[in-house]
N, C-alpha and C positions, 0 to 999 in steps of 0.2 A: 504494500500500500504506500502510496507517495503522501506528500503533508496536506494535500487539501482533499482526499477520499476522506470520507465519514466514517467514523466509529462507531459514533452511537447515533444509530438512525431514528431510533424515538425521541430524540432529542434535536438532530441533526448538526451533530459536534463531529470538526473534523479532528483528525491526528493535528494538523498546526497548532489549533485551538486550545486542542490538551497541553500542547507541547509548551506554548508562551503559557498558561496556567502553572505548568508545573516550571517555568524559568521565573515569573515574576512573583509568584504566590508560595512558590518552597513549602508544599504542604507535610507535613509530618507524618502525615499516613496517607497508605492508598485510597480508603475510601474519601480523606478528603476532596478525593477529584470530581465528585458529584456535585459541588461546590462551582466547578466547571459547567454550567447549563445542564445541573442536573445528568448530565453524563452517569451510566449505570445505573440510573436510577427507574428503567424504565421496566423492559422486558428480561433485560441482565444478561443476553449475550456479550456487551462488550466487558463486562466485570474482568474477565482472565487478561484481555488487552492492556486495559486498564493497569492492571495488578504488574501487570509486564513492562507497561513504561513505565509506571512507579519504579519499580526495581533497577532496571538501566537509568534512568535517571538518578538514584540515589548513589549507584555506582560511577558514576559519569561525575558528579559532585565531589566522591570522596578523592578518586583518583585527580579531578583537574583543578583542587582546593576552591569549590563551587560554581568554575566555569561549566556553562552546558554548553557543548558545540553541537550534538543532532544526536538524536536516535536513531537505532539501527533502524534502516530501512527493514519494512516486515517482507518474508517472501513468499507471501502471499498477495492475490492480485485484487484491485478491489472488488472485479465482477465475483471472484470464485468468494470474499469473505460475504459479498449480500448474501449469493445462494446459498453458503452456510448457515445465515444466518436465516434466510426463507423458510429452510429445512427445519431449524431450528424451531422456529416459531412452529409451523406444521405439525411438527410432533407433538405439541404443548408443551415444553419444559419453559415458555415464556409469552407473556401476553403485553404487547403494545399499550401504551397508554391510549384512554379513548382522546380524539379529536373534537 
């Protein structure tokens, strides 16, 4: 996924979004990123994403004494993470917020 695909589609927050969240706002825990437009706060497929820039971000920090230059790019593609995430939804382990 490149920085302006979306993570959390119930929310419609992209990775950049998260990304300047977690550079300007240095949250202390991961679920602080809900903080972020509500990000995981919806259906909760993106929670493990989430949970995953949290963690490279807090590594990225300790190693460049609080510089963040980028997250790894994911290698996954944005088309293949919606259908996972369609699927997701489909099977019900998550329900969209209503509109």
């Amino acid at each position: 996924m490149k920085l302006d695909d979306k993570v959390c589609y119930c929310f419609h927050i992209s990775k950049r979004k998260i990304i300047n969240h977690l550079r300007i706002h240095r949250p202390r825990r991961a679920s602080q990123l809900s903080e972020c437009g509500g990000a995981g706060t919806g259906c909760g497929w993106c929670v493990p994403y989430l949970k995953r820039y949290f963690a490279e971000y807090e590594k990225a920090a300790a190693e460049d004494s609080g510089k963040i230059t980028d997250l790894e790019e994911d290698s996954i593609t944005a088309e293949e993470y919606a259908e996972q995430r369609d699927q997701y939804i489909q099977s019900g382990k998550g329900t969209p917020p209503a509109r």
